[in-house]
PATOR-87421 format. One record per residue: residue in one letter; x, y, z of N, C-alpha, C, O in turn; residue number from 1. Coordinates in pm, 1 decimal, padded with zeros to 6 digits, always signed. Layout:
// PATOR-87421
SITE   code       n.xx       n.yy       n.zz      ca.xx      ca.yy      ca.zz       c.xx       c.yy       c.zz       o.xx       o.yy       o.zz   pos
SITE      A          X          Y          Z          X          Y          Z          X          Y          Z          X          Y          Z   NUM
...
This chain:
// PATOR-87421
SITE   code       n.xx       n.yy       n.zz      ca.xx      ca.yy      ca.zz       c.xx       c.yy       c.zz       o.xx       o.yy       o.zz   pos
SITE      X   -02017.6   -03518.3   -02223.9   -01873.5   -03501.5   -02227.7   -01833.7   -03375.3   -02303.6   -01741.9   -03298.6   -02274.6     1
SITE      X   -01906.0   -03368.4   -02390.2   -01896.0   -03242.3   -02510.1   -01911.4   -03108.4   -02421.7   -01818.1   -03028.1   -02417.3     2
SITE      X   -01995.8   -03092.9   -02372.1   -02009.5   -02983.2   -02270.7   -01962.8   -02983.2   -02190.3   -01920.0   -02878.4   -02141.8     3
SITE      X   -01955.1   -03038.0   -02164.1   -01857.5   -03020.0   -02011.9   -01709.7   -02974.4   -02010.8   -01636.2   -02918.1   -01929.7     4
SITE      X   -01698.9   -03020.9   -02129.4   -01556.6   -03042.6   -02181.0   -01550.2   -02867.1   -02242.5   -01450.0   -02796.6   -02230.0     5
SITE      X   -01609.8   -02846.3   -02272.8   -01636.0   -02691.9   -02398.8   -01643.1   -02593.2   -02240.2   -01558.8   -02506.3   -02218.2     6
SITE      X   -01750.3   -02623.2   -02146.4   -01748.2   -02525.9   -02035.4   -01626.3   -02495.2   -01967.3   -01589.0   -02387.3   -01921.2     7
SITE      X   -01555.2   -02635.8   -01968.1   -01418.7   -02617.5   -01877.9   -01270.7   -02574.9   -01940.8   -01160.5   -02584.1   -01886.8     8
SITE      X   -01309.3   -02519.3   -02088.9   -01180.5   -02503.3   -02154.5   -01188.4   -02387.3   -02242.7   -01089.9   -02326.5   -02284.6     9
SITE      X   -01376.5   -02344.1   -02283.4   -01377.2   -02227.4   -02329.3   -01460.0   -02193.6   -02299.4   -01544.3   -02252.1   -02231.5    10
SITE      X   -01463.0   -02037.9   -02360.6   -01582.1   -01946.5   -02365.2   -01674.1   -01943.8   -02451.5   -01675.5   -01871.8   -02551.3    11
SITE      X   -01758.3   -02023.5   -02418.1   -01867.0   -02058.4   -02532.7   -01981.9   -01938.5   -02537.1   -02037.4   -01888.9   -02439.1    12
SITE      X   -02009.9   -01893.8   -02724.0   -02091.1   -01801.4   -02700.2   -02204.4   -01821.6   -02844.8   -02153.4   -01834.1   -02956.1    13
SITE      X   -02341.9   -01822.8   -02830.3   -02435.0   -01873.4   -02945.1   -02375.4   -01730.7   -03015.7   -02305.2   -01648.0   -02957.3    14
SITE      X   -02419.0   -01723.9   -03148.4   -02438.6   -01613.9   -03230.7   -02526.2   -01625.2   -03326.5   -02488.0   -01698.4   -03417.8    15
SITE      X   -02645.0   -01572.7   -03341.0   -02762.2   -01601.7   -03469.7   -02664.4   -01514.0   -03592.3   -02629.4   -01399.8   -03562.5    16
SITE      X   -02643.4   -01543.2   -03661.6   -02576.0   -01485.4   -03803.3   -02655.6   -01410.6   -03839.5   -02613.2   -01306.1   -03888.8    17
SITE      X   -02808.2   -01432.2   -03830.5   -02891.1   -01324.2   -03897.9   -03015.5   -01254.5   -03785.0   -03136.8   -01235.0   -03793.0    18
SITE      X   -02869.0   -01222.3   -03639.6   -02937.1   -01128.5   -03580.0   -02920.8   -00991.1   -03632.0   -02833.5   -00927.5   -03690.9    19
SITE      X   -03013.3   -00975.6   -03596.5   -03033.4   -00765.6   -03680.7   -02989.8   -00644.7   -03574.2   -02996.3   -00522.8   -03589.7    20
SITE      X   -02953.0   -00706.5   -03484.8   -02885.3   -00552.7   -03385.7   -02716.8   -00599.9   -03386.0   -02668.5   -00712.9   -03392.9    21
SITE      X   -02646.2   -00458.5   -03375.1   -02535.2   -00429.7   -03410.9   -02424.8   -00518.7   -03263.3   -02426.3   -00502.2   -03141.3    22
SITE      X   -02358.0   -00592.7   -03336.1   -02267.7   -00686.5   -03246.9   -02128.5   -00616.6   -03228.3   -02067.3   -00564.5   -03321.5    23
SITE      X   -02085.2   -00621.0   -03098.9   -01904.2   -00557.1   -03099.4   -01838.0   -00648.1   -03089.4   -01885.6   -00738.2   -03020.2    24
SITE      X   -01721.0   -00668.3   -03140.8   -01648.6   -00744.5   -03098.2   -01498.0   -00702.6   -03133.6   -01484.9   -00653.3   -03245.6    25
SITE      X   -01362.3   -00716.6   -03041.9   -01250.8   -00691.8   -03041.1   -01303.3   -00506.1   -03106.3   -01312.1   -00485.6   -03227.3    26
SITE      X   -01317.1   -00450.3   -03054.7   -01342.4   -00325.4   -03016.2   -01394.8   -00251.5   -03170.8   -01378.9   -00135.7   -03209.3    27
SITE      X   -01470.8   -00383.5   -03247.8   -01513.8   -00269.9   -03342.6   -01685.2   -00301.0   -03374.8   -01706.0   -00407.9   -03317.5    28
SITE      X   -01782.6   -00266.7   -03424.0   -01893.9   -00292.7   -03443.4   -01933.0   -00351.2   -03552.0   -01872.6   -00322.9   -03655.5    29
SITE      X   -02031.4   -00436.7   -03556.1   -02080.4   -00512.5   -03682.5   -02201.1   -00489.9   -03673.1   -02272.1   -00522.5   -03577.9    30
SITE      X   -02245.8   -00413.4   -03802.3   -02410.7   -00409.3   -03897.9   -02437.2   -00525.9   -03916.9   -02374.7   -00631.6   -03925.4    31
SITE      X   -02558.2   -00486.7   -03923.5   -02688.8   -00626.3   -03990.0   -02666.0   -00561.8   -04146.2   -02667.0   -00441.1   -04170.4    32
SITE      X   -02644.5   -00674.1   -04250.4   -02688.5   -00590.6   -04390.4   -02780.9   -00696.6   -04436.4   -02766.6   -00817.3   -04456.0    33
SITE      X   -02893.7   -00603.3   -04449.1   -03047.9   -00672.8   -04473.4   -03031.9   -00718.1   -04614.5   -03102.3   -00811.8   -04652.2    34
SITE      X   -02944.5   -00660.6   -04699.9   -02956.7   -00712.8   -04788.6   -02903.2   -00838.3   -04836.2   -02927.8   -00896.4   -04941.9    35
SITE      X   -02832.7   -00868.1   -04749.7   -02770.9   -01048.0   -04760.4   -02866.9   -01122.6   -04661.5   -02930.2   -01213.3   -04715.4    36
SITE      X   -02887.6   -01105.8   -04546.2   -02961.4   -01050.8   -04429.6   -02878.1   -01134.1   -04333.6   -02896.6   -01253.1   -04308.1    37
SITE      X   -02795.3   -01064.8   -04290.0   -02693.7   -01124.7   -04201.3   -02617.8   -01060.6   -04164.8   -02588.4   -00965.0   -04236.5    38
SITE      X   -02545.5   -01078.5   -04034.2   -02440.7   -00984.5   -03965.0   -02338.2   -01011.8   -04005.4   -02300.4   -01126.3   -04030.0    39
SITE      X   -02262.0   -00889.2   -04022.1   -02103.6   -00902.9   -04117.6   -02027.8   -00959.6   -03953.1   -01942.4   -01043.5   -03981.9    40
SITE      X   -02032.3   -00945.4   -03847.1   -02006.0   -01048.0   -03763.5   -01978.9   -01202.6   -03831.8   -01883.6   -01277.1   -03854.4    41
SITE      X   -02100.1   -01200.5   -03846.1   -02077.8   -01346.2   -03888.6   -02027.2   -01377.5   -04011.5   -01962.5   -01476.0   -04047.3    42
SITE      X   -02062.1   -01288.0   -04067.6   -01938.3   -01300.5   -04247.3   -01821.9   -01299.4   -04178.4   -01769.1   -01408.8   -04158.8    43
SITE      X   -01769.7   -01202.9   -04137.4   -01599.2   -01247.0   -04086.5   -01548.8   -01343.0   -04015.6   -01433.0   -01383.2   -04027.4    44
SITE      X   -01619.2   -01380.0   -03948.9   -01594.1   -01529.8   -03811.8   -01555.3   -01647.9   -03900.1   -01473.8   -01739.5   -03889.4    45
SITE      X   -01671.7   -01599.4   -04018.9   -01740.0   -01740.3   -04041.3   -01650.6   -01752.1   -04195.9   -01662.5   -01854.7   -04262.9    46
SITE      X   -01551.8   -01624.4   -04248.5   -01472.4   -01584.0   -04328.8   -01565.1   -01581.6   -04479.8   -01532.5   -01560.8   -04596.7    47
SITE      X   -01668.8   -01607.2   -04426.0   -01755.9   -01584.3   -04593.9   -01793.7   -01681.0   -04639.3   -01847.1   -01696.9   -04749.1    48
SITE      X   -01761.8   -01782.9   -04532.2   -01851.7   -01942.6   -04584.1   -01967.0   -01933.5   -04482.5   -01936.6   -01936.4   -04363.3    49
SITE      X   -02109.5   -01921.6   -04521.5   -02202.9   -01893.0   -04440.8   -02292.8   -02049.3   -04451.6   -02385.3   -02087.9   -04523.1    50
SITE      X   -02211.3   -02112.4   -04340.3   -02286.0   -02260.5   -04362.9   -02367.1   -02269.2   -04205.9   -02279.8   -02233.5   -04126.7    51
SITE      X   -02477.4   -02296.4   -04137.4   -02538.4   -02300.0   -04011.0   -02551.8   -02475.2   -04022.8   -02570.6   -02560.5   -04109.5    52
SITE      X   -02538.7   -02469.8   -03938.5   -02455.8   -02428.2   -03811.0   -02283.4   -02441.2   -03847.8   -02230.0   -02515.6   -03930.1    53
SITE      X   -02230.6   -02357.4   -03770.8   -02066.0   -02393.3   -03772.2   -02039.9   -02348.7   -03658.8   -02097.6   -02265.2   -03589.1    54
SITE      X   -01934.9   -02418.4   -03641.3   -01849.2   -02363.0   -03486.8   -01722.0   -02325.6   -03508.4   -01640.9   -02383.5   -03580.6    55
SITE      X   -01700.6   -02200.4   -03426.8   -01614.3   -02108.8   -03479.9   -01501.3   -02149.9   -03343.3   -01554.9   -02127.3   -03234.8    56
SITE      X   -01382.1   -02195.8   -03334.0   -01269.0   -02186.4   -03210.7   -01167.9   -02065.6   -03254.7   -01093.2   -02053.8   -03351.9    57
SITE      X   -01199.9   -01970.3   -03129.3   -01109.7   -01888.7   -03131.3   -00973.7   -01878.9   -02990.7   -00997.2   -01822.2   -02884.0    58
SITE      X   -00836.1   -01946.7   -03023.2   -00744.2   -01944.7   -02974.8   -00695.9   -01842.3   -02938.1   -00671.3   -01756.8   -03023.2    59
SITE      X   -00668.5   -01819.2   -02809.0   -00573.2   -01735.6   -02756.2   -00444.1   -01669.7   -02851.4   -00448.4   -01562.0   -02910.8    60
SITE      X   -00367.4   -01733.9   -02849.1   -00284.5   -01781.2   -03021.4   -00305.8   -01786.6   -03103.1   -00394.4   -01871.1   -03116.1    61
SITE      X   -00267.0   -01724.3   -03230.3   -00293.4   -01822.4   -03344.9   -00448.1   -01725.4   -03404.4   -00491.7   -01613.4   -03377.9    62
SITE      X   -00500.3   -01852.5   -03505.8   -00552.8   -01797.9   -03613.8   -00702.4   -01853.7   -03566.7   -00684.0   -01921.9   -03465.9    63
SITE      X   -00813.2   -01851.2   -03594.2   -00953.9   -01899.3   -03574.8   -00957.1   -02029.3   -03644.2   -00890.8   -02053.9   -03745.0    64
SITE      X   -01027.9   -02101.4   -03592.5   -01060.7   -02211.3   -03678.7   -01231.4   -02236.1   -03704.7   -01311.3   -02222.5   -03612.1    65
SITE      X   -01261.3   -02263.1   -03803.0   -01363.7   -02238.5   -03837.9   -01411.8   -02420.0   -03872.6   -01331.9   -02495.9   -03927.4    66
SITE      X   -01505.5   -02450.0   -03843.7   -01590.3   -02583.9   -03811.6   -01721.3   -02625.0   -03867.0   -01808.0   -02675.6   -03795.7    67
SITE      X   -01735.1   -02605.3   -03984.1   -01881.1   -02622.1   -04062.8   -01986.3   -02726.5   -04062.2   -01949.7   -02830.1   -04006.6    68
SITE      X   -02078.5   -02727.2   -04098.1   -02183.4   -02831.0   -04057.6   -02230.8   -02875.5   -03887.7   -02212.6   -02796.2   -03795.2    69
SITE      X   -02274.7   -02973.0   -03873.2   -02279.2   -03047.9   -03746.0   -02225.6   -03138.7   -03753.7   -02227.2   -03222.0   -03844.3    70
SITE      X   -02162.7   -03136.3   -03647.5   -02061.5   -03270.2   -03605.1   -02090.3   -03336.9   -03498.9   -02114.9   -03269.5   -03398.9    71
SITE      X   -02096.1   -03485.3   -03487.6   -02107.9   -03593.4   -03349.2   -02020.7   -03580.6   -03274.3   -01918.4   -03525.0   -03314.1    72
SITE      X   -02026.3   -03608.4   -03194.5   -01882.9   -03567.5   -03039.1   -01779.9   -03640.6   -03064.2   -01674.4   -03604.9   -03011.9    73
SITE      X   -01780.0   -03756.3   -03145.7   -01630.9   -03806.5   -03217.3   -01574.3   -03726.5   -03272.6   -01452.5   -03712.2   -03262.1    74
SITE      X   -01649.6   -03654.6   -03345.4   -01600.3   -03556.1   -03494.8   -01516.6   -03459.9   -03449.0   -01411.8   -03434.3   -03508.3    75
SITE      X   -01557.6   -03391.7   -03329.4   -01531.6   -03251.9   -03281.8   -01421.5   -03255.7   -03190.9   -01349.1   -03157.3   -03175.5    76
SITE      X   -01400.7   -03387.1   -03116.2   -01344.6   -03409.8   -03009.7   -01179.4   -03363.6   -03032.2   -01129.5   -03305.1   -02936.1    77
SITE      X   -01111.7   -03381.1   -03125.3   -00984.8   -03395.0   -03167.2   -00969.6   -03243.9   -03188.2   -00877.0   -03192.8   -03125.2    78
SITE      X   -01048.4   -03157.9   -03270.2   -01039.4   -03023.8   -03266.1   -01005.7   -02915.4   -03122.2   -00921.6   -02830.7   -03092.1    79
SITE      X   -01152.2   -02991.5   -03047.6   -01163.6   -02934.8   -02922.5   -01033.3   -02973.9   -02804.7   -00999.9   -02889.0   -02722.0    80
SITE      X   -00991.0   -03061.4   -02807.7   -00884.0   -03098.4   -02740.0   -00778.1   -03006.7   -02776.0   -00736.8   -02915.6   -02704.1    81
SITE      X   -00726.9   -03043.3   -02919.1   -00605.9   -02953.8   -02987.1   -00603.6   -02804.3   -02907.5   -00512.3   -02739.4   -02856.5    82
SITE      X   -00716.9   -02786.7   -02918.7   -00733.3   -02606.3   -02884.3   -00737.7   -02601.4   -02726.4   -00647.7   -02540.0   -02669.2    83
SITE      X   -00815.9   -02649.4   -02668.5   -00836.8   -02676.9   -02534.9   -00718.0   -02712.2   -02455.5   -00690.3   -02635.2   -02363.5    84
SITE      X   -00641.4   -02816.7   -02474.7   -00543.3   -02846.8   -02406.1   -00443.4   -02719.0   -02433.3   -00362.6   -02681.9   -02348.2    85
SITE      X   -00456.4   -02663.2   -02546.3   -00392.4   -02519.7   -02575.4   -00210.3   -02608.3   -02659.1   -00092.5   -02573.9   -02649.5    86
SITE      X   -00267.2   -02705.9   -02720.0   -00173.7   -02835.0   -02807.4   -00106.1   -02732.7   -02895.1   +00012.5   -02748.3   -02923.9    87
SITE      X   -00187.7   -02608.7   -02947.9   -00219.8   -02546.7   -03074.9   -00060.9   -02460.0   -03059.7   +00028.0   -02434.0   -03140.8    88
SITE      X   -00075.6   -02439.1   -02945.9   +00055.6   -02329.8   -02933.4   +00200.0   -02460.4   -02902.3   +00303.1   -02412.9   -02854.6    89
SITE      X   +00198.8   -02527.3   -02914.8   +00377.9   -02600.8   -02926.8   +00333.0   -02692.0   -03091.6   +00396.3   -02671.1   -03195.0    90
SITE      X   +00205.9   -02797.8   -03082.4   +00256.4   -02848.5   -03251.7   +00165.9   -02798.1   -03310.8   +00067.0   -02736.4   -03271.4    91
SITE      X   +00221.4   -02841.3   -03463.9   +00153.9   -02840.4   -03514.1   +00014.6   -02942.4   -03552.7   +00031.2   -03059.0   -03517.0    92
SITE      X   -00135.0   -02909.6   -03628.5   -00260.6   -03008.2   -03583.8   -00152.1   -03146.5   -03662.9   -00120.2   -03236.6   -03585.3    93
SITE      X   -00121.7   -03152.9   -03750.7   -00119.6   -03286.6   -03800.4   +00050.0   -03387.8   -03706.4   +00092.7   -03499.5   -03735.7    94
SITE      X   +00085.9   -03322.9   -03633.3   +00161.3   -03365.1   -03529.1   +00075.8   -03461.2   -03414.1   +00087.0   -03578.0   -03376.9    95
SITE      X   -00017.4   -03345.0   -03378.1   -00092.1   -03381.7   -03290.4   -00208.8   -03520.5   -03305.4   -00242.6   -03603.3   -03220.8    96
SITE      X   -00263.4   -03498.5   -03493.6   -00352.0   -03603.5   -03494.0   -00277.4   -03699.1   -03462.3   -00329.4   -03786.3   -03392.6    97
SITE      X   -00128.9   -03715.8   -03502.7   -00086.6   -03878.6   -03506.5   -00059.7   -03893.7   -03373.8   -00027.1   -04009.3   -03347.1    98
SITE      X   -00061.1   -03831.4   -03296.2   -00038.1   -03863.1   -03121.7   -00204.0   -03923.3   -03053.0   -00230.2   -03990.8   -02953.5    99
SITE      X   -00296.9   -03856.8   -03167.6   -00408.3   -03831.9   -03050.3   -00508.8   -03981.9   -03028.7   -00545.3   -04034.9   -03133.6   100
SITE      X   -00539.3   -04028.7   -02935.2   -00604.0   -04098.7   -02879.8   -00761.3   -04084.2   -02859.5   -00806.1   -04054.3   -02748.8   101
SITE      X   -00838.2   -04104.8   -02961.9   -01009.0   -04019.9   -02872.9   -01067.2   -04122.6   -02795.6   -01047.5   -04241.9   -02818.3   102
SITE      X   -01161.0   -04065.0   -02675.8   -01212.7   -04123.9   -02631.9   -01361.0   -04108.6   -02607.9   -01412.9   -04183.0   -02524.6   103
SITE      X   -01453.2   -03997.3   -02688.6   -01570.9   -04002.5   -02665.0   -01633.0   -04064.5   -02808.8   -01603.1   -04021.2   -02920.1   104
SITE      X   -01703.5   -04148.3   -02788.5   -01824.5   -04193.9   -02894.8   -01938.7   -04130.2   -02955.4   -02009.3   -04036.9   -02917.2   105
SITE      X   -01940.5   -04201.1   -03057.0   -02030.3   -04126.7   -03137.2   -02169.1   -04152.7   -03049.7   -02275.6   -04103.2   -03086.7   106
């Protein structure tokens, strides 16, 4: 459900944090700095909390949301919807939790 659900609503993309060749993104470039040993890519995504795994949702709208640890498909589901259904742009999230209904299991 998780995938399927992620294929049909975003653009899903892996990123190793501590790949060593230079990443672009929104038209500017990101170094590897060996001396943290990690891509400032991923320092900014990830805003400087460097926890692996995390999942990063980036909205059309609006601001990034950033998703730390691993989460079970209960956990994630309410996030992924919010953003997915594109909820994000009329309420606000804590509008939305009290509306929301989940339906995938842990």
């Amino acid at each position: 459900s998780v995938a399927a659900y992620v294929q049909q609503h975003f653009y899903p993309m892996k990123l190793n944090a501590e790949d060593k060749n230079t990443q672009q993104w929104q038209g500017r470039q990101y170094e590897y700095m060996a001396r943290y040993k990690v891509n400032r890519l991923a320092v900014e995504l990830l805003r400087g909390n460097m926890v692996y795994p995390s999942t990063v949702i980036i909205p059309e709208k609006g601001d990034w949301e950033v998703i730390p640890g691993a989460l079970k498909p209960a956990e994630m589901e309410m996030l992924l919807k919010y953003y997915g259904s594109r909820a994000n742009e009329q309420m606000d999230f804590l509008a939305w939790q009290k509306q929301f209904k989940g339906q995938w299991r842990r």
